[in-house]
C-alpha positions in Angstrom: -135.6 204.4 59.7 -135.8 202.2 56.4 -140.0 202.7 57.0 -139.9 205.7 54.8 -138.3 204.3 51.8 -140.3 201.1 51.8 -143.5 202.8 52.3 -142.6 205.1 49.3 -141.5 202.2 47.0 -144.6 200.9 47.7 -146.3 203.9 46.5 -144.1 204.7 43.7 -144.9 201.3 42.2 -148.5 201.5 42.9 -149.0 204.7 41.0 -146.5 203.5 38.7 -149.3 200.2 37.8 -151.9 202.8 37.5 -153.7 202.0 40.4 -156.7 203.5 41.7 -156.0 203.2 45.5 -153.3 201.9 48.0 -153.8 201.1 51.6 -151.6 199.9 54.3 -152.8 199.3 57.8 -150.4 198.5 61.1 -152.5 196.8 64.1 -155.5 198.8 62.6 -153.9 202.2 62.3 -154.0 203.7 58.4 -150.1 204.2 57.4 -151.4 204.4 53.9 -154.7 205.3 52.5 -154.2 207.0 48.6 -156.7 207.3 46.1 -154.9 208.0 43.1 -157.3 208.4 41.0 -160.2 210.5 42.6 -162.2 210.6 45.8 -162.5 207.3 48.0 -165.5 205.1 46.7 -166.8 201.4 46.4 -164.5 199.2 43.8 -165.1 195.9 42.1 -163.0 193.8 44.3 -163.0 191.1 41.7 -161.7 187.2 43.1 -161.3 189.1 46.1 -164.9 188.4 46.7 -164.2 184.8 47.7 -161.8 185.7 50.7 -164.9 187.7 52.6 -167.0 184.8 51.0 -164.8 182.9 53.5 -165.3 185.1 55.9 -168.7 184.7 55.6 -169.1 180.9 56.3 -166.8 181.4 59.2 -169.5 183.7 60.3 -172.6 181.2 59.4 -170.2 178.4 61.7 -169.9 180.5 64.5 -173.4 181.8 64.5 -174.2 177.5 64.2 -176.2 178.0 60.8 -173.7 175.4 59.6 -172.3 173.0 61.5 -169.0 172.9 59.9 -166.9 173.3 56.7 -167.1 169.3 55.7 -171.0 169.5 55.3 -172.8 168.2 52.8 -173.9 170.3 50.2 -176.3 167.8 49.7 -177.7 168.7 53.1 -179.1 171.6 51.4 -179.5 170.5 47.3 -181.6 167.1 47.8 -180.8 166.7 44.2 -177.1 166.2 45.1 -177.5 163.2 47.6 -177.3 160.7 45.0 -174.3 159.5 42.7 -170.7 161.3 43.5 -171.5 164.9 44.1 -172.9 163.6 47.6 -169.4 163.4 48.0 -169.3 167.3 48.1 -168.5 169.3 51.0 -168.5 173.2 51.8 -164.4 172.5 52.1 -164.4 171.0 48.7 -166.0 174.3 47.5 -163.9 176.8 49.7 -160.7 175.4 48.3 -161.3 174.6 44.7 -161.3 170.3 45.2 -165.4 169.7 44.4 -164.0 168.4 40.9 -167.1 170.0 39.0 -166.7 170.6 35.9 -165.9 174.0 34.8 -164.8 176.8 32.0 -162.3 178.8 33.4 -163.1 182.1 31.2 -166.3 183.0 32.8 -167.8 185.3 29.6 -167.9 181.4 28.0 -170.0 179.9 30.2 -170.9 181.8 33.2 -172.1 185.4 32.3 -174.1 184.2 29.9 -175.9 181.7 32.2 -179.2 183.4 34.3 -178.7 181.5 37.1 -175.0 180.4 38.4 -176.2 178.7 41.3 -178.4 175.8 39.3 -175.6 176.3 36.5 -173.2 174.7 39.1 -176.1 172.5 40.6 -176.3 171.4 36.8 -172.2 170.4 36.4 -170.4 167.5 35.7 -168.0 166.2 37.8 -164.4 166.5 36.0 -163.0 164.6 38.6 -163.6 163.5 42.2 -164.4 165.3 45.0 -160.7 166.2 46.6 -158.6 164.2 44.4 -157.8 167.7 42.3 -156.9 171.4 42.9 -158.8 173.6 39.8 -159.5 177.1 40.2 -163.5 177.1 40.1 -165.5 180.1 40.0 -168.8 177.9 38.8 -168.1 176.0 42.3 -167.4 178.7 44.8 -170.5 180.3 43.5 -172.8 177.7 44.6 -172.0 178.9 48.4 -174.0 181.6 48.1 -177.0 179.6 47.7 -176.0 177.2 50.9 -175.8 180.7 53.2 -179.1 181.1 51.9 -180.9 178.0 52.7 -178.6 177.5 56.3 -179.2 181.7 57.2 -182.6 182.4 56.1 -180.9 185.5 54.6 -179.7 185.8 50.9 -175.8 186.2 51.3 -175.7 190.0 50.6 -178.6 190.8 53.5 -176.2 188.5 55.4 -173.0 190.1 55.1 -174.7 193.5 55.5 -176.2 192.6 58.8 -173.6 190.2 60.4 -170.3 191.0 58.7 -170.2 194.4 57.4 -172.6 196.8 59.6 -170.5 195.5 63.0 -167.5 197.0 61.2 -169.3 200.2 60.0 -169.2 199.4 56.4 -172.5 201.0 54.5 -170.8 201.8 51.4 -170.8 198.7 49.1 -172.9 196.9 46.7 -173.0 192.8 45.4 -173.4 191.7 41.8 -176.3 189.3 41.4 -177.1 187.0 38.6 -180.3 187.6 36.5 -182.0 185.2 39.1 -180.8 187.4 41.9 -178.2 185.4 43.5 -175.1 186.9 44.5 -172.3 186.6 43.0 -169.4 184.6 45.4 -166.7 184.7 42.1 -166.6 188.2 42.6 -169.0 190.8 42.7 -168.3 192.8 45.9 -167.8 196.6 45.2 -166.4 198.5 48.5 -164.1 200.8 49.5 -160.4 200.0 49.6 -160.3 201.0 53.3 -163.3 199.0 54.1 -161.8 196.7 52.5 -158.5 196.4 54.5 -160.6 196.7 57.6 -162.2 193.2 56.8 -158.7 191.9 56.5 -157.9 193.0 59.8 -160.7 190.4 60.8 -157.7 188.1 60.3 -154.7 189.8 62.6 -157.6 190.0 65.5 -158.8 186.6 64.8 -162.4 187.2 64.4 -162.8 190.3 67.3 -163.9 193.7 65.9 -164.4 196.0 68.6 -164.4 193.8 71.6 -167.4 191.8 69.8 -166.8 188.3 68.8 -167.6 188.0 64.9 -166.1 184.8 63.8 -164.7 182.7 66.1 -161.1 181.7 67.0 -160.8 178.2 65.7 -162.1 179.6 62.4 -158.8 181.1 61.5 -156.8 177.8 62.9 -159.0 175.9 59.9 -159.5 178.6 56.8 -155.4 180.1 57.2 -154.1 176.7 57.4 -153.5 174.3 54.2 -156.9 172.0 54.2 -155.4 169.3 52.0 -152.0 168.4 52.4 -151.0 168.0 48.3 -151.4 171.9 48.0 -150.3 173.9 51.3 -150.5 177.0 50.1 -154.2 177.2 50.0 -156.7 177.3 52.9 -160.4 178.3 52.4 -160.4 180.9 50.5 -157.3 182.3 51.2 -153.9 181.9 49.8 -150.4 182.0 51.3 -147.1 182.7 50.9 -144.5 181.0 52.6 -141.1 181.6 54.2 -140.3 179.8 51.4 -141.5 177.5 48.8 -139.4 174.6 46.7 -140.5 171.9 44.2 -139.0 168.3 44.7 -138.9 166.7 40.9 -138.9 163.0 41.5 -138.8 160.0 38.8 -142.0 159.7 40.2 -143.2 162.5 38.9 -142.0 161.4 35.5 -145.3 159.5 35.1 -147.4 162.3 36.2 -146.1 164.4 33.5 -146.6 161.5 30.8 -150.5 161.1 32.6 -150.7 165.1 31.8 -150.4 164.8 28.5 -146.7 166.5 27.7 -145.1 165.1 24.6 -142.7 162.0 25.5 -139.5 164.6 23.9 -140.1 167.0 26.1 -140.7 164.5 29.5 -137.5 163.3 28.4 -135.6 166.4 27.8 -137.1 167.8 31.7 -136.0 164.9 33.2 -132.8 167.0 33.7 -134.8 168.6 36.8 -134.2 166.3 39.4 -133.7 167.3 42.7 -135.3 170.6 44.9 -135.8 173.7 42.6 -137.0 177.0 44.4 -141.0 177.6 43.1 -139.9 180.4 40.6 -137.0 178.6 39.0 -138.8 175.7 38.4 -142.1 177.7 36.9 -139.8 179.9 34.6 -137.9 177.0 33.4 -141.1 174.6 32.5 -142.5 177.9 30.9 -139.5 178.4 29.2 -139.8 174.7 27.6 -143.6 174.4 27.3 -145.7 177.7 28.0 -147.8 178.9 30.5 -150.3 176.1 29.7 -148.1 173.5 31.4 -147.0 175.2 33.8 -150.5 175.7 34.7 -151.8 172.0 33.9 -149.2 170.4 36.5 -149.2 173.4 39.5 -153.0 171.9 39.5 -152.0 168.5 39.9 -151.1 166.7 43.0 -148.7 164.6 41.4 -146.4 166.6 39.2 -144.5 167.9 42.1 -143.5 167.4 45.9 -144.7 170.8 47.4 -142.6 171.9 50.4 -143.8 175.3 51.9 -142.2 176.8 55.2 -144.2 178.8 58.0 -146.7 181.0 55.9 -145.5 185.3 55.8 -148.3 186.5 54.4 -152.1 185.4 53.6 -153.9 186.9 50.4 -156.2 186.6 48.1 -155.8 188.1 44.6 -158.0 188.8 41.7 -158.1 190.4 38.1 -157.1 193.9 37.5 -154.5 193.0 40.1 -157.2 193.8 43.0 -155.5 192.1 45.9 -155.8 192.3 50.1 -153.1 190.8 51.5 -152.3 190.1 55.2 -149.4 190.1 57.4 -149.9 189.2 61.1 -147.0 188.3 62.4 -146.4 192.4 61.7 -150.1 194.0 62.2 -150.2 194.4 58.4 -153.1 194.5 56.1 -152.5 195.8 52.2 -154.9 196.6 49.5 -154.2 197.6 46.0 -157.5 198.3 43.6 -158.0 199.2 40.0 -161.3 200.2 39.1 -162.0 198.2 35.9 -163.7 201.8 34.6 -160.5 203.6 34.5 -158.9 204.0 31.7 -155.7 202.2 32.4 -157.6 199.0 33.5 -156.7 197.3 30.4 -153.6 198.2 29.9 -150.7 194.9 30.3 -148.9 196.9 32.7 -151.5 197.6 35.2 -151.8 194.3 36.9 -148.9 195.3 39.8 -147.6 191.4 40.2 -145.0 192.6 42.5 -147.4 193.8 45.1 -147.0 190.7 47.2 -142.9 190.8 46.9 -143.4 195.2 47.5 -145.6 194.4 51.0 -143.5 191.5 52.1 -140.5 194.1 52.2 -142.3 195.5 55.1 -142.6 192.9 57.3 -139.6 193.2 58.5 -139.7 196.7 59.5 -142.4 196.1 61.1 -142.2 192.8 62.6 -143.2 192.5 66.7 -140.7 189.8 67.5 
């Protein structure tokens, strides 16, 4: 049976990355739980954070603390309900479209702040609410202060209660601010297992033990793409299609003009007409411009036609190469961590970008069709 060799690719690969622990679940059931590194304990789950974050509003939904994703977030920050950031919505937040303005490299502007939730209260809009996909930890962090004023509960005392003690997880802490909030960016510290258990939220759809935590139609909305010019992100979570391909049209000519590329090298890609698969088309623009390009136009609606097919596997990734991935059409759940103490943590080769390509060998093997 081919399980054997996959399995130990897997771990080969992960203990080759330096990693500190490896799990692999099937319908629930521990196939893999290997801490390389030491006894089981909590570890910094990094951007990780924001798919239980998810999780988390799914909960506040079901419970009917909020009454859905396309709220307001003015319905909570008065101070919001006049000029363009009324526009707002929880979704706008959950999937990186509020168009506040922000500093990707959070020791510049966020570590140093005391108080992330009135730094993003504070922002600039970059652009308009929904018209542009920008990776925004400033943003998502401003959800923990909406659980707050629509639970009662500051978000951590809310995951402990409603999330985390139905599962029996005890071992965890959450990074706070200087004022106290918690941190939605990242912050969550728990044990890899744990970890893969609250994926495993996502294969049951919600059920933990016969008890309804989040409800169905949650994982209809958050696992599905929430605006159409980017369909491989939902709220919070990321996916991986059967397959992904760029369409480069003369339309999107223009776009790359509007970004800012130099009129020599427009001209000179023009030569990439037609339907590219996703990692052709990336390698060759990085090949011709560097990875701030390539960056600059994946974020912008109009510098590509996206065309994704039925999505494999559902993830969310984070630095250190921390990443839970989920495979339901299989009963899979993976996690790879890397405690940022260890010594290898900042070491090039210890970010394991194959992980996703390693776990999707498996779903195959395991597949229930």
């Amino acid at each position: 049976m081919p399980t054997t060799d996959a399995l130990d690719h897997l771990i080969d690969a992960a203990r080759a990355t330096h990693s500190s622990a490896l799990v692999l679940l099937h319908d629930g059931v521990p196939l893999v739980n290997e801490s390389f590194d030491g006894p089981a304990r909590p570890i910094e789950a990094m951007s990780v954070t924001k798919a239980i974050v998810s999780l988390l509003v799914g909960r506040a939904v079901t419970l009917g603390h909020l009454e859905s994703v396309d709220v307001n977030v003015s319905e909570f920050y008065l101070e919001w309900r006049q000029g363009r950031k009324r526009h707002i919505t929880l979704r706008h937040l959950l999937n990186h479209t509020s168009g506040l303005q922000n500093e990707p490299l959070t020791t510049a502007e966020l570590y140093p702040s005391d108080d992330f939730i009135q730094l993003a209260l504070c922002a600039e809009l970059s652009d308009e609410p929904g018209a542009r996909l920008a990776y925004n930890n400033k943003a998502y962090n401003l959800l923990a202060g909406v659980l707050h004023r629509a639970t009662g509960r500051r978000m951590d005392d809310f995951a402990r209660a409603e999330l985390l003690a139905p599962l029996g997880i005890t071992d965890f802490s959450w990074a706070t601010d200087r004022a106290g909030n918690p941190q939605c960016m990242a912050g969550f510290a728990v044990r890899p297992l744990d970890l893969a258990h609250l994926g495993h939220l996502l294969i049951t759809r919600g059920l933990w033990d016969g008890q309804r935590l989040v409800d169905d139609s949650w994982f209809d909305l958050s696992l599905n793409p929430t605006t159409p010019a980017w369909p491989t992100i939902g709220l919070g979570w990321w996916f991986v299609g059967e397959w992904e391909k760029r369409v480069v049209a003369l339309k999107h000519v223009e776009a790359w003009r509007a970004a800012g590329i130099p009129e020599e090298d427009v001209r000179a890609l023009e030569g990439l007409l037609g339907e590219h698969e996703r990692e052709a088309i990336a390698s060759t623009f990085q090949a011709a411009l560097g990875a701030q390009w390539i960056k600059k136009l994946d974020e912008r609606p109009d510098a590509f036609d996206f065309r994704v097919g039925p999505p494999k596997v559902y993830y969310h990734d984070g630095h250190l190469g921390q990443c839970l991935a989920v495979l339901p059409s299989s009963g899979l759940v993976a996690v790879r961590m890397l405690d940022w103490q260890s010594p290898y943590a900042r070491e090039a080769g210890s970010a394991f970008p194959d992980f996703l390509s390693l776990v999707g060998t498996l779903e195959e093997v395991y597949s229930k069709e």
